[in-house]
Every structure is written in structure tokens, then in C-alpha cells.
N, C-alpha and C positions, 0 to 999 in steps of 0.2 A: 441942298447941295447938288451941283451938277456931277453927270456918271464920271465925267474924265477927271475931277475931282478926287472923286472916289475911287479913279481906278489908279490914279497916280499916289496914291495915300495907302493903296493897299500892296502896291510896288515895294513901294519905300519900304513898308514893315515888313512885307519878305525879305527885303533884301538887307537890312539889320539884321534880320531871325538868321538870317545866313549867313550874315559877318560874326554875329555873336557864336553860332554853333560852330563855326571854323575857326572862332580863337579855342573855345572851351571846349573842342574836342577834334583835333587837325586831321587825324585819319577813321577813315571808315573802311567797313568791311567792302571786302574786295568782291566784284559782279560776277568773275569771274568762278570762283570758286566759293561763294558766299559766305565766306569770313573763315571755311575752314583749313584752306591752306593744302589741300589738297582733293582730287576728282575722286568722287565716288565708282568703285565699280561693281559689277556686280557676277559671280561667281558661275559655271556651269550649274550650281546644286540652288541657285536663284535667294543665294546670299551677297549682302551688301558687304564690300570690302575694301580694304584704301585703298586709293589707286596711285599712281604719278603725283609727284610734288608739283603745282601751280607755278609757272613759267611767269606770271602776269607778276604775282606778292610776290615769288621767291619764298614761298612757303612759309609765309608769316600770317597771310589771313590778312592783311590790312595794307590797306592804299592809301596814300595822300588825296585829300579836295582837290576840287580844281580851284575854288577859292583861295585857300591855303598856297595851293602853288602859283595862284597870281600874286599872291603877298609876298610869296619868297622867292621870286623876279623881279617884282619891285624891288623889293628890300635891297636885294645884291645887285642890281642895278644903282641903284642910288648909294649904295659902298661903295662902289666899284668907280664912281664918276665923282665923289669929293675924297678921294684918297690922293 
């Protein structure tokens, strides 16, 4: 088989791997605050302790895909124009 072959073959199965994990799991943890929902900080006595609630999640820990959110502009795009 030729490489562009193979590399458009291995596109395709990323990019399934990536429609299926954005059906069967829509948010993920958040970059900003790594899933915890809020910043770590750390203490004069060089203790770790919670800091500020995360501005990004809203102190949830978890964000929408951007997959996910391309589906759900479609979606309500395409409601939104046969209504």
C-alpha cells in the first residue's frame, strides 16, 4: 500500500476514535484547573491549600469537547432552520 494510503486510513480511525469518545463521554476534564475545580495554593508554612474557584469550569472540573460542541451547533443549527 502506498504511505498516503496509510496515512489517510489512519486519519479516518482517529478521527472515529474521536467521534466515538465525544458521543460516549461529551466532557472532559478541564486544562485549566485539571479536573479539579479549583487552583491549588500553597501556604506561608509550604502547605498545599484550595485556592479560588476556576473561572474557566465554574467550578465543576469539567468542560465540553470541542467535537461535542461542533455537534451541538450543528445540531441547533439544523433545528433552528427546519422549524
Amino acid at each position: 500500500m502506498s504511505p498516503a494510503l496509510l496515512t489517510i486510513g489512519f486519519l479516518l480511525a482517529v478521527t472515529f476514535c474521536y467521534i466515538g469518545l465525544c458521543a460516549a463521554s461529551p466532557f472532559g476534564d478541564c486544562r485549566k484547573c485539571r479536573g479539579w475545580g479549583f487552583a491549588m495554593k500553597i501556604d506561608r508554612r509550604g502547605r498545599t491549600k484550595r485556592g479560588k474557584d476556576c473561572r474557566r469550569c465554574k467550578a465543576t472540573g469539567k468542560r465540553i469537547r470541542v467535537g461535542r460542541h461542533l455537534y451541538n451547533v450543528a445540531a441547533r443549527l439544523h433545528r433552528d432552520g427546519t422549524r
